[in-house]
C-alpha positions, 0 to 999 in steps of 0.5 A: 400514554398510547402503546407505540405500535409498528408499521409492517416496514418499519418491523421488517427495517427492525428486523434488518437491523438486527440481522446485519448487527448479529452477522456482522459481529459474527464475521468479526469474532471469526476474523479475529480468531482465525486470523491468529490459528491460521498457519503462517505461509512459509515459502521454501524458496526466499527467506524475504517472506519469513514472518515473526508471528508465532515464533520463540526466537529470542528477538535483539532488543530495539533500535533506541539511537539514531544512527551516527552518520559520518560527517561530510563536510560541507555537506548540505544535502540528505541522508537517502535510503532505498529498498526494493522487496517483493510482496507477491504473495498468493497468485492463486485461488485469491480474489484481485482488488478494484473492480469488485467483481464475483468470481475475479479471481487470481489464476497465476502471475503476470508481473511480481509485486513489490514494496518500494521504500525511500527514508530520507533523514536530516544530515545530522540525524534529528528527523526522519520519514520513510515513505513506502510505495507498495504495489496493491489497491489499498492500504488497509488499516489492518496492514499499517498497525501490523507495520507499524507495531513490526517497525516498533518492536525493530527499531523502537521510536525511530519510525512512527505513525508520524513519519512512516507513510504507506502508499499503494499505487492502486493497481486493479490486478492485485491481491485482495484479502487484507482488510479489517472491514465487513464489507471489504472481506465480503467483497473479497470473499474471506480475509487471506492471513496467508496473502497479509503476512506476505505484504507485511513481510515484504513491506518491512523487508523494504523499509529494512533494506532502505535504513541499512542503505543510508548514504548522503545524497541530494532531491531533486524536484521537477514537473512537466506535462505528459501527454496521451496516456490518459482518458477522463473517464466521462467526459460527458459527467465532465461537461456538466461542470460550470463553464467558469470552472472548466475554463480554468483547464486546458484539458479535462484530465491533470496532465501534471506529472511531478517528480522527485529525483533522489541521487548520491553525491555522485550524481548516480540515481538512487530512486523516484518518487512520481505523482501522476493522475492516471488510474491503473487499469490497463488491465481490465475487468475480465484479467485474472493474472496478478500483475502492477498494471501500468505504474508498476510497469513503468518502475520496472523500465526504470529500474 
C-alpha cells in the first residue's frame, strides 16, 4: 500500500488543529484551577453578597418538606412568592456582554442589576416552579449548575433542574465573565470569579426572599399590542421573505406583548412577568456604563 502523503494545506490545517486542541485544554485547566484559588469578593456594605464557597460554618441540614401552607377555604388560586436581590457585581475593569467588542469595558454604573424571582405553587403544596428573571445577557451553563447545586444543599429536592428556570433579559450593558466555554472567556477577555459569585449570590438571594414570601394569591393573564418602540433590524432582509409568508403579519416586528399579572387575595399587586419581542439595546456599542438597558428600565417604573 502507498504511504499517504500530505498537501501543504492539509499539514498546515493538522498543525492548526493541533494548535487550538493544545490551547484550548490549556485554557481550560487554568479556568478550573483558578476558578477555585481565587478569593471570593466580599462587599463590606451589603451582606446580600455573601457567598458559601470556602467557608467552615457548619450549614443546617436540607429543607426535605414541603411547607404546610394555611388553608383557605374556598381557596382556588396560587401560592405566589416574589423576591428582588441585587446582582450588580463588578462595575469596573470588566468587559460588558452583547456586542462583542475589543475594549468595552465596564468604567462605572449607570443602572443596579437585579435578580427577580416568582415561585408559584399548587394550593395544596404538591407542585412547584421558581421562575428567575436576572438582569444580564445570558444565562451560562456554569451559573444554573452553581445555582442549582446552592438551591440543592438549601432546600433538598423542593427546587430542580425540572422546576427551577433561569432567564436573562439580554441586556447589552451588563457583565460578562461568566461563561464556561473557550470562546465566551476569549471574547470576554478571562472568566471573573469575583463577578459569577456576585450573580450566583444575588440569584439565590432572590429565590430566598420568593420562598420565605409565600402567600396565596391569584394569575392573571393578558396581551394586547404595543406600538412604536420597536424596529426590525433589517427590513431589507425582511422583504426577502415569500410574499406568502408576510402576508400572514400586519407588520415586520411582533407587536404582541403577553403578560402575567400576579396579585394576593386583596387584589394588591405582587409582580409581573411580560413577553415582549424588543432587543435591549438602547444603549449602544460605544456605552461603558453597567445598566439594565431598556426592560430593566421598564421594571424599575414598575416597581
Amino acid at each position: 500500500m502507498a504511504k499517504r502523503t500530505f498537501s501543504t494545506l492539509e499539514a498546515f490545517l493538522i498543525f492548526l488543529l493541533v494548535i487550538m486542541t493544545v490551547i484550548t485544554v490549556a485554557l481550560l485547566t487554568l479556568l478550573f484551577v483558578t476558578s477555585g484559588t481565587i478569593e471570593n469578593h466580599k462587599d463590606s456594605g451589603n451582606h446580600w453578597f455573601s457567598t458559601t464557597l470556602g467557608s467552615t460554618t457548619t450549614q443546617p441540614p436540607p429543607i426535605t418538606q414541603t411547607p404546610n401552607f394555611p388553608s383557605f377555604r374556598n381557596f382556588s388560586g396560587y401560592y405566589i412568592g416574589v423576591g428582588r436581590a441585587d446582582c450588580t457585581g463588578q462595575v469596573s475593569d470588566i468587559n460588558l456582554m452583547g456586542y462583542g467588542k475589543n475594549g468595552q469595558n465596564a468604567r462605572g454604573l449607570l443602572t443596579r442589576l437585579f435578580s427577580r424571582a416568582f415561585i408559584l405553587a399548587d394550593p395544596d403544596g404538591s407542585n412547584r416552579m421558581a421562575f428567575v428573571s436576572v438582569e444580564l445577557c445570558m444565562i451560562s451553563q456554569r451559573l444554573r449548575l452553581e445555582v442549582l447545586k446552592r438551591l440543592e444543599s438549601k432546600y433538598g429536592s423542593l427546587y430542580r433542574r425540572d422546576n427551577v428556570i433561569l432567564s436573562a433579559i439580554h441586556t447589552h450593558s451588563g457583565p460578562a465573565g461568566f461563561f464556561q466555554y473557550t470562546l465566551y472567556i476569549l471574547a470576554s477577555e478571562g472568566f471573573s470569579n469575583r463577578t459569577f459569585q456576585y450573580i450566583v449570590s444575588g440569584i439565590m438571594k432572590s429565590i430566598d426572599i420568593a420562598h420565605t414570601n409565600l402567600k396565596p394569591g391569584k394569575i392573571f393573564i393578558n396581551k394586547g399590542n404595543v406600538a412604536n418602540v420597536q424596529i426590525n433590524r433589517s427590513p431589507s432582509s425582511y422583504l426577502l421573505n415569500p410574499q406568502s409568508e408576510r402576508a400572514r403579519y400586519s407588520s415586520n416586528t411582533d407587536k404582541e406583548m403577553l403578560v402575567l399579572k400576579l396579585v394576593d387575595l386583596n387584589g394588591e399587586d405582587l409582580g409581573l412577568i411580560s413577553w415582549f419581542a424588543i432587543h435591549p439595546v438602547s444603549m449602544n456599542n460605544s456605552n461603558h456604563f453597567v445598566n439594565s438597558d431598556n426592560m430593566g428600565y421598564a421594571a424599575y417604573l414598575f416597581e
